[in-house]
N, C-alpha and C positions, 0 to 999 in steps of 0.2 A: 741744651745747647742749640736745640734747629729752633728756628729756622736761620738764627744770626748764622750759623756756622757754614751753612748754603749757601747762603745769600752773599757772605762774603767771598768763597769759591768762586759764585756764578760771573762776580765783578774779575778775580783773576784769570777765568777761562775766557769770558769778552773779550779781553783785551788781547790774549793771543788769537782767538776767530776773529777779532777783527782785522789783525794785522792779512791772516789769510785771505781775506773779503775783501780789503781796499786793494790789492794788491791783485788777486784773482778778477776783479772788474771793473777797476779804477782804469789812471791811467797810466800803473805802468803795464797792463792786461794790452793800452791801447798802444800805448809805445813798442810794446814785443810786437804787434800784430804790422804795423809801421815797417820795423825791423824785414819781418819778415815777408814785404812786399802787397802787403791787404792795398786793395781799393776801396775808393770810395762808400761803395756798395758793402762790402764786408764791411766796414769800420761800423758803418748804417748798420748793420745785421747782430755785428758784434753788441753793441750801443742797446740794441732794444731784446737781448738776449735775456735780463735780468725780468724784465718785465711780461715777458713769455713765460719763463718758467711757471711768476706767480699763477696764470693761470691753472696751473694741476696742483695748488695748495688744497682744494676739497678734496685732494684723494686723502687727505691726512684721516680724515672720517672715515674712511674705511679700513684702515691700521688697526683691526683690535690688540688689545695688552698693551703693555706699559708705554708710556711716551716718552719715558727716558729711554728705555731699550729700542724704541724705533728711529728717536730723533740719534741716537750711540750710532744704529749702523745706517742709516743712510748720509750722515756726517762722513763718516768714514771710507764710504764707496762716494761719493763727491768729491773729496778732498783727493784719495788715492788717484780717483780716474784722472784727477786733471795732470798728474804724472807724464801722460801719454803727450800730453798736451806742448810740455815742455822740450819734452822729447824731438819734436817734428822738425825743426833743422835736420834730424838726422835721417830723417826720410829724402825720396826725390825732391828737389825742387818745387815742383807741379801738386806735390801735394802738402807744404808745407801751409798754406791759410785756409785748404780744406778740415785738415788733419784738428789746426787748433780749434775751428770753428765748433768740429764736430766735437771736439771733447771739453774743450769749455762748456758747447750747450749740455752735454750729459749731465756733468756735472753739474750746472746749476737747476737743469730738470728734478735732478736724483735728490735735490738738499730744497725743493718748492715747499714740500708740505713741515719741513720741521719747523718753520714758523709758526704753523697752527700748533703744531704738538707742543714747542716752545714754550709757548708764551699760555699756553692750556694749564700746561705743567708750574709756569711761575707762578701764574693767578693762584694758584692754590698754596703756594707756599708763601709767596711776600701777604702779609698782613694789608687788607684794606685799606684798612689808616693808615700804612707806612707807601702805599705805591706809589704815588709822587712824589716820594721826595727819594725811593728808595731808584726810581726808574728815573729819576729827575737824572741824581748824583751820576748813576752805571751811565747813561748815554752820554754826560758830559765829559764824563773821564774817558769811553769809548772814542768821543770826537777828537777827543786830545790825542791817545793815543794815534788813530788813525790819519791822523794831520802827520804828525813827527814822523809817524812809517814811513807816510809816503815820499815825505823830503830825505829818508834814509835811503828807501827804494832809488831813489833820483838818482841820488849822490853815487848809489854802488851805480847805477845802468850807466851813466854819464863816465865812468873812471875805466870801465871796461872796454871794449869793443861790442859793439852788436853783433849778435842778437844775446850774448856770452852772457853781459850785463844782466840783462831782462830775466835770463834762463837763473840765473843764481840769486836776484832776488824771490822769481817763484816759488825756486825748491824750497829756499828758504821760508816761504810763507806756508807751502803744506807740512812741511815740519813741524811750524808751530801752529796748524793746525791741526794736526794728528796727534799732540803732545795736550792743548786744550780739552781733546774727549777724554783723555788720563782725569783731567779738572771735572771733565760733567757726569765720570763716572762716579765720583765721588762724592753728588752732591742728593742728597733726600729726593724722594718723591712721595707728596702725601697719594693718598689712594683718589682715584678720581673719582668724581658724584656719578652713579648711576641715569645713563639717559635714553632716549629713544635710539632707535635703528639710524645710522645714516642720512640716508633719504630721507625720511619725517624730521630728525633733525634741523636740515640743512631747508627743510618747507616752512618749518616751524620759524627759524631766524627770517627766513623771505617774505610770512606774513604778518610780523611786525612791521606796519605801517609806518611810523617814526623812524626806523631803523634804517627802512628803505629809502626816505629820504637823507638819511645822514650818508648809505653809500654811494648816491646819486652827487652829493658833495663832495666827500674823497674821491670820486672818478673825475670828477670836473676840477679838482684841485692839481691833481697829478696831471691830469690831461693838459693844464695850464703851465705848470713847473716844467714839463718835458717840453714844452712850443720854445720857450726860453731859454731854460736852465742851462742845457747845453752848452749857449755860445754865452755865458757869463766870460768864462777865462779868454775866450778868444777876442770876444772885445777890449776885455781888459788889454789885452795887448798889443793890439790894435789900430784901438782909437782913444785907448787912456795910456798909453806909452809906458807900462809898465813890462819891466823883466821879466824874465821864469822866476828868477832869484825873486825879485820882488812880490808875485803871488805867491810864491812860498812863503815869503812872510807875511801875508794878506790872509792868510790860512793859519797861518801859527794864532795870529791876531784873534783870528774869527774863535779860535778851537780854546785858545785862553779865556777869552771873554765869556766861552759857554762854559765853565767851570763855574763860574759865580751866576751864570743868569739860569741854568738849568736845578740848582739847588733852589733858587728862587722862585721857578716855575711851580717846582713840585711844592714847597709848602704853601703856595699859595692854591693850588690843585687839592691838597688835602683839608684844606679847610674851607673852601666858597666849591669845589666842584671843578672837574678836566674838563667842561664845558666853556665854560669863563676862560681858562687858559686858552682854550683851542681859537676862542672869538679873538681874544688879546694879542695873541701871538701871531694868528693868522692877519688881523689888520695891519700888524709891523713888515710881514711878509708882501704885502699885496701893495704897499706904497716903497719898499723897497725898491724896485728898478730906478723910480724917480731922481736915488741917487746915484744907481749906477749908468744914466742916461747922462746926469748932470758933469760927470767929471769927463776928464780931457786931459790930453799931456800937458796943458797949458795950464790948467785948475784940475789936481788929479784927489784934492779932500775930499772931495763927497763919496771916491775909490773906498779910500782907507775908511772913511764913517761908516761907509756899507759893511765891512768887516764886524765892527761891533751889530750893526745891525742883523746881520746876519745871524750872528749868535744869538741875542735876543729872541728873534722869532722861530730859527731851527731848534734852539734849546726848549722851547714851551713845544710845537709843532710835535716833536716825534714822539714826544713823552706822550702827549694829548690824546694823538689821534687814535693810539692803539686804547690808552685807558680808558677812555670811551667808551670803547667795544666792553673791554672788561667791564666795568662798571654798567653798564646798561646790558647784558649778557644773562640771564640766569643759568646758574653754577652747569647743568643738566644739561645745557641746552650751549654752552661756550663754544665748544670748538667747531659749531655750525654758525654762528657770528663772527669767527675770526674767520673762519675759510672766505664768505662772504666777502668781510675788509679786504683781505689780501685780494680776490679774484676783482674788485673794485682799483684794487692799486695797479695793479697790473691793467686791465683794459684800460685805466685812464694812462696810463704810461705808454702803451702803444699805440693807441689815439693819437695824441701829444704830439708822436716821434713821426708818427706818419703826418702831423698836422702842418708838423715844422718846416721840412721841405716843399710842402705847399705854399705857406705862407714868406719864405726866404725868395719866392720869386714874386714878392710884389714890394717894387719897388717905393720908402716912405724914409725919407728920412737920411742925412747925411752918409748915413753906410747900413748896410745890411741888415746887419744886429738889430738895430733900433726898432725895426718891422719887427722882429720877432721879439725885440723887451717886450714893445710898447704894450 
């Protein structure tokens, strides 16, 4: 029965950790924070929290024993802590966007390294031959999922009063994150390959030369996605005269589409190599803004074609970029390559974020945005 019998688990528990994750640092993590009086500067701090954390994914390497058992409790004191988090209405005033600040960042500090133990732990359970189609399918049903939350999340903050709203979709998402480790406790762990100490580890991935160049490329990609990425929605609304309502269904659009392009990704990943993907998908990515530049309230289809678009290149993209790693990885030696990736994703994300507001003060182009598409 394993690995089918995990594997299909790992897809039910996703989708409840998703729901907790788009919700604990999407936007309605940015609308509570709104609610409860954040600036500017916080918004900023909130924003580049995700990307902070990755940096302390290498402590993952120093976790000895199981990677189910470690990724079990630091999931658990993550998801718990951010309780508090919820909670800070009910404090003073004064300390209500300290209060969230501080316990959001814990909790995404406390849950950096289960990525590497994560995906340490899949590698060894999904089949070679089946990880792209099997990682293809889980990310595209996750994006779907996490699309639909979030216009759930909407609907409930938007019917309530603030910050009421915000606070009862949270609880609601560590609920169903806390009910998800029920799901990952449940699911195989083959035994790991025997490998070096840490440290030698972690030197050993750093002296692959090829390697180095591929995390030199993730840091420059996300460092690029972050100068941008950001103000996607705000232009869209803008300067392409679309609704909330209407991004929402710009998002349905996107999350649907990657249901059939992310199956796609991965069997064409399993048969030519997640290298070929990552090239493929990344060029769909990199001529992307072109249509998000071209539309207008006036001419708003190149809006909605970006949608598919979007799907195409994030569908092949997230599947890619980790199975890479895995695939170029020896078994011994993995969870010192993934620490690597992630601490790559993360310094290219804070880069980005810091790059952004630099470049937002130089004036190119009809409105603001465009400086920072282009």
């Amino acid at each position: 029965m394993e690995p089918d019998r995990s594997l299909r688990l790992a897809i039910w528990e996703g989708a409840l950790s998703v729901l907790f994750l788009s919700w604990s640092t999407g936007v309605i993590l940015t609308g509570y924070a709104l609610a409860l009086g954040a600036s500017p500067q916080a918004l900023a701090l909130l924003g580049g929290l995700p990307f902070l954390a990755q940096l302390l994914a290498p402590l993952a390497l120093f976790l000895g024993g199981s990677r189910k058992s470690w990724s079990l409790r630091l999931n658990l004191l993550s998801r718990s802590l951010f309780l508090p988090a919820i909670l800070a209405p009910f404090l003073p005033e004064a300390y209500w966007v300290p209060s969230l600040l501080v316990f959001a960042g814990i909790s995404q500090l406390l849950a950096a390294p289960v990525g590497v133990l994560w995906l340490s732990w899949m590698a060894d359970l999904v089949p070679e031959e089946k990880r792209g189609r099997y990682f293809g399918l889980r990310n595209a049903l996750l994006g779907l999922v996490a699309t639909l939350g979030n216009l759930l999340g909407g609907a409930v903050a938007d019917h309530l009063p603030p910050p009421t709203g915000y606070q009862a979709v949270l609880l609601l998402g560590v609920a169903l994150g806390l009910l998800a480790l029920l799901l990952l406790r449940l699911q195989a762990e083959p035994p790991p390959p025997a490998g070096p100490a840490p440290l030698p580890t972690l030197l050993s991935a750093w002296k692959d030369r090829s390697y180095r160049r591929y995390l030199s490329l993730v840091l420059g990609w996300y460092l690029a996605v972050m100068v941008g990425g950001p103000y996607v929605v705000p232009y869209f609304l803008e300067v392409g005269g679309l609704s909330m309502t209407q991004v929402g269904l710009w998002t349905v659009l996107s999350a649907v589409s990657g249901l059939f392009f992310g199956p796609m990704w991965g069997r064409l990943a399993d048969r030519e190599g997640h290298g070929k993907v990552l090239f493929r998908a990344g060029l769909v990515a990199a001529l992307m803004p072109l249509l998000w530049l071209s539309g207008s309230q006036a001419f708003p289809w190149p809006i909605w074609l970006a949608a598919v678009a979007d799907a195409l290149a994030w569908s092949g993209l997230n599947t890619a970029l980790v199975n890479v790693v895995l695939a170029r990885s020896p078994a011994n030696l993995r969870s010192g390559y993934l620490a690597l990736f992630w601490l790559a994703l993360g310094l290219g994300g804070l880069l980005g974020s810091l790059l952004a507001g630099q470049v937002a003060r130089i004036p190119l182009g009809p409105s603001p945005y465009h400086t920072l598409l282009c």
